[in-house]
C-alpha positions as CSV (number, residue, x, y, z in Angstrom):
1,X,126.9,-90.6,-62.5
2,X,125.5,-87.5,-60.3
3,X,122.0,-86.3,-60.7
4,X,121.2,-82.5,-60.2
5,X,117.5,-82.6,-58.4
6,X,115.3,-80.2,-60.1
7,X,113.6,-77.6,-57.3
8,X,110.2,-78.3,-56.8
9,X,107.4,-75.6,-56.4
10,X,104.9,-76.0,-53.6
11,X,102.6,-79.4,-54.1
12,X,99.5,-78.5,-56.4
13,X,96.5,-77.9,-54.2
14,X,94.0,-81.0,-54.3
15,X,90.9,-79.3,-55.6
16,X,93.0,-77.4,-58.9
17,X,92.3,-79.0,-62.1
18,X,94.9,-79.3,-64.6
19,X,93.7,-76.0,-67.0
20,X,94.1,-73.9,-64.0
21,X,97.6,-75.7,-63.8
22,X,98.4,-75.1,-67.3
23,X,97.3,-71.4,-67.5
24,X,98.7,-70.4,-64.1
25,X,96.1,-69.4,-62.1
26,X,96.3,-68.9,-58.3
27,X,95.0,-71.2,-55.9
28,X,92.5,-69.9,-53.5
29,X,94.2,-70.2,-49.9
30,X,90.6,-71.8,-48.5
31,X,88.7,-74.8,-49.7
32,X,86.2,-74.4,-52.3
33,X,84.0,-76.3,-50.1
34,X,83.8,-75.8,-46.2
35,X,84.8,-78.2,-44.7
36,X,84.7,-79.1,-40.4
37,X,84.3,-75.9,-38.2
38,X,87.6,-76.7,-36.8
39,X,89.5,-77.2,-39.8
40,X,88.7,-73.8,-41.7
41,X,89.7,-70.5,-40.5
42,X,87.4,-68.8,-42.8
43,X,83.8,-70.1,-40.9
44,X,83.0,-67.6,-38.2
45,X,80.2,-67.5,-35.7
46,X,77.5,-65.6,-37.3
47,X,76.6,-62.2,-35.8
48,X,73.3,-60.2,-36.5
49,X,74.1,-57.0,-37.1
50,X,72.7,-54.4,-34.4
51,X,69.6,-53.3,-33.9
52,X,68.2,-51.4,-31.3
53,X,65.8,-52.7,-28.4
54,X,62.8,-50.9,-28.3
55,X,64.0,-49.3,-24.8
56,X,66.5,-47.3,-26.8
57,X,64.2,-46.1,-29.4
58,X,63.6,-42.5,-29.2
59,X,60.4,-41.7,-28.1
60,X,59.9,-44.9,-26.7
61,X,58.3,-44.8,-23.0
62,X,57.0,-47.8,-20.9
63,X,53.6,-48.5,-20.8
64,X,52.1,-47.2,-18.3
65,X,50.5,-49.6,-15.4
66,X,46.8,-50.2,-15.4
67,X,45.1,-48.2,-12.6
68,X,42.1,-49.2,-10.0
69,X,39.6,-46.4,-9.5
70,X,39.1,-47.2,-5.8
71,X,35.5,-46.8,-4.6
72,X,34.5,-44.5,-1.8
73,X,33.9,-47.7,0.7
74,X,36.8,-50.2,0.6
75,X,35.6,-53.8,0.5
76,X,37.4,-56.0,3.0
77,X,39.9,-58.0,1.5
78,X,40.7,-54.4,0.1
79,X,40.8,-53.1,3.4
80,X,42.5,-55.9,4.9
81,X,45.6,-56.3,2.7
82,X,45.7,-52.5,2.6
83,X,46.4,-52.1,6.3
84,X,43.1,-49.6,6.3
85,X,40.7,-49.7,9.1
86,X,37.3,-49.9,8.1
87,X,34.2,-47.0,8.5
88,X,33.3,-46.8,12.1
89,X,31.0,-44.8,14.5
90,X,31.9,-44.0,17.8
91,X,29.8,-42.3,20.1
92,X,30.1,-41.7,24.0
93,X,27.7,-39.7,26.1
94,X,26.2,-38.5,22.5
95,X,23.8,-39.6,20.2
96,X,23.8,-40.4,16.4
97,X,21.4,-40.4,13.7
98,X,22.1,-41.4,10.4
99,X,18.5,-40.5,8.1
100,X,17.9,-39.5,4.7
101,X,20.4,-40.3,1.5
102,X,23.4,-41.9,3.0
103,X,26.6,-44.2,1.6
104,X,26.7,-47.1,3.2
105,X,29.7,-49.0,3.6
106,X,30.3,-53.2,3.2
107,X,32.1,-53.2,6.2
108,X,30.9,-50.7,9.5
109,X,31.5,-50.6,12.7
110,X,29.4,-49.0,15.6
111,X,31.1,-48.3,18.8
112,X,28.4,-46.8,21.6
113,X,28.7,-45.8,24.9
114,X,26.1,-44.5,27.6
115,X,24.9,-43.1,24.1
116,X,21.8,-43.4,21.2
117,X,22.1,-43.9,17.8
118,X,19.8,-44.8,15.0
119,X,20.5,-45.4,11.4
120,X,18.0,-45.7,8.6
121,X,18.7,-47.4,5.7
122,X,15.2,-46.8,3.9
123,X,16.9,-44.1,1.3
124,X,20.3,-45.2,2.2
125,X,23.2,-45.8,-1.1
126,X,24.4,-49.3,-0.8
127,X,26.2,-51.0,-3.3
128,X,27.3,-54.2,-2.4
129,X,24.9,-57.4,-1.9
130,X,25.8,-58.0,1.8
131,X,26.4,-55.4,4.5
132,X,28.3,-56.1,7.8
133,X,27.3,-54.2,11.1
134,X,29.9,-54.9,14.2
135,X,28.1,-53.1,17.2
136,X,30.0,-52.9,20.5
137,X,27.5,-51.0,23.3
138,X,27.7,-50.5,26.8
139,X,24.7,-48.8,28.2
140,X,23.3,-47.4,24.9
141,X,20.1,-47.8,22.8
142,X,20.9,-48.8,19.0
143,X,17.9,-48.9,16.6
144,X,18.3,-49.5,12.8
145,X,15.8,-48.9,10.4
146,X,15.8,-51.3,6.7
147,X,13.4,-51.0,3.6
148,X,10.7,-53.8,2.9
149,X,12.4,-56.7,1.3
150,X,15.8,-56.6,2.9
151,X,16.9,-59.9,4.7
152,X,18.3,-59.2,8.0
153,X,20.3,-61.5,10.1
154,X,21.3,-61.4,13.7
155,X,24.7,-63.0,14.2
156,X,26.5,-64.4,17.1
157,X,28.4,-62.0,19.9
158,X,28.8,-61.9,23.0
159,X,26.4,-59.9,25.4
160,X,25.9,-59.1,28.9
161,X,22.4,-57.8,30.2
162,X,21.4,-56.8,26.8
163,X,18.5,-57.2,24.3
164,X,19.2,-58.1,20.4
165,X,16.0,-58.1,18.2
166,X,14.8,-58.3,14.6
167,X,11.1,-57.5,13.7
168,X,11.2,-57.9,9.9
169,X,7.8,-57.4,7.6
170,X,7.0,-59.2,4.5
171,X,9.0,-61.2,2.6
172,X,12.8,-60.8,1.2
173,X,13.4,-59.6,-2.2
174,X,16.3,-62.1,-3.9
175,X,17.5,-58.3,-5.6
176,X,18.0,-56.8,-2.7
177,X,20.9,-56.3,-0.2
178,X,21.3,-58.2,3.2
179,X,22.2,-57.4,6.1
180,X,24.3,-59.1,8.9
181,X,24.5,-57.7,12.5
182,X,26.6,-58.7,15.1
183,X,26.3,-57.7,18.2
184,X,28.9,-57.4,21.5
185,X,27.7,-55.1,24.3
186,X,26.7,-55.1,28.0
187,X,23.2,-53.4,29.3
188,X,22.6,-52.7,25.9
189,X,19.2,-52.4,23.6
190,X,20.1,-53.4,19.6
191,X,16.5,-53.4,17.9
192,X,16.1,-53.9,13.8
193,X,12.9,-52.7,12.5
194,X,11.2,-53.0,8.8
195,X,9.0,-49.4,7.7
196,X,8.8,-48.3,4.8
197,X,10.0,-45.3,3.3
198,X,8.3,-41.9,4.8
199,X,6.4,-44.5,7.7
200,X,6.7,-44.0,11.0
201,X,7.7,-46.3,13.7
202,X,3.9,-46.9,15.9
203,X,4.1,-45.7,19.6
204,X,4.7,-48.4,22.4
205,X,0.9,-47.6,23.8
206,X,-0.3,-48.6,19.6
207,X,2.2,-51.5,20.0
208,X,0.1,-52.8,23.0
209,X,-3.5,-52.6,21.0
């Protein structure tokens, strides 16, 4: 006795319950559930939709960099990394006088030869707590003039035949600027002197008395 097989539809899916069976509803073609990332076609990676960077936004400009107003007198390490050289005086055959109101610089050089120069601080504009004097003579006569209560100190250099020397009055005021000479020269005079402002320096003959 033959038996005719009956055609078979396509296996129920596992998640449809037997109403949906009975009233013929279709199967959706994904898993109700998701399941592994690899097994389901549906999951995608997720992508935030696009939004400008603030670059592109119109009107948008950079901010600008923060700027140094630079001061009239570079300090050193300014001046150093800068590649700038530094205030100097250079005199040959000439002389120099530097009176009155006056910028001084953190940093000067003096450069003298078979010359005179003086420079007095008394009104002078300085505005850093330490000054540095570099004086290179030869045959000159250098004389520099401070205020009471500035602190004046003679560094090392290297001299030939010359005369360095400080005559300071009074006592040093901890508010005021100090000032550092060095001195390099050969049959040269370097003299520092304290007066105060409007005195005059005494003659050599009331020097002797």
């Amino acid at each position: 006795m033959s038996t005719t097989s009956q055609p078979q539809g396509p296996p129920p899916h596992e998640g449809q319950s037997q109403q949906q069976r009975a009233a013929g509803q279709s199967v959706p073609s994904a898993p109700l559930l998701p399941g592994p990332v690899e097994a389901s076609a549906e999951i995608k990676a997720y992508q935030p939709p696009h939004q400008p960077a603030v670059q592109d936004t119109p009107g948008w400009a950079p901010p600008a960099p923060a700027t140094r107003v630079p001061s009239a007198y570079p300090t050193s390490r300014d001046a150093h990394h800068a590649g700038e050289l530094k205030p100097a005086i250079v005199s040959f055959f000439s002389s120099t006088k530097r009176t009155g109101r006056w910028e001084v610089p953190p940093v000067m050089t003096l450069v003298e030869g078979f010359a005179e120069a003086i420079l007095d601080l008394r009104e002078a504009v300085v505005t850093s707590p330490v000054v540095q004097m570099r004086v290179y003579g030869a045959f000159c006569d250098i004389k520099i003039i401070v205020p009471p209560g500035v602190g004046v100190d003679l560094e090392g250099g290297v001299a030939l035949f010359s005369d360095a020397t400080s005559k300071q009055r009074g006592d040093v005021d901890p508010a005021a600027y100090r000032l550092k000479v060095s001195h390099s020269g050969a049959f040269a005079s370097l003299k520092v002197i304290t007066l105060a402002p409007g005195e005059e320096e005494p003659k050599w003959w009331k020097r002797l008395s």
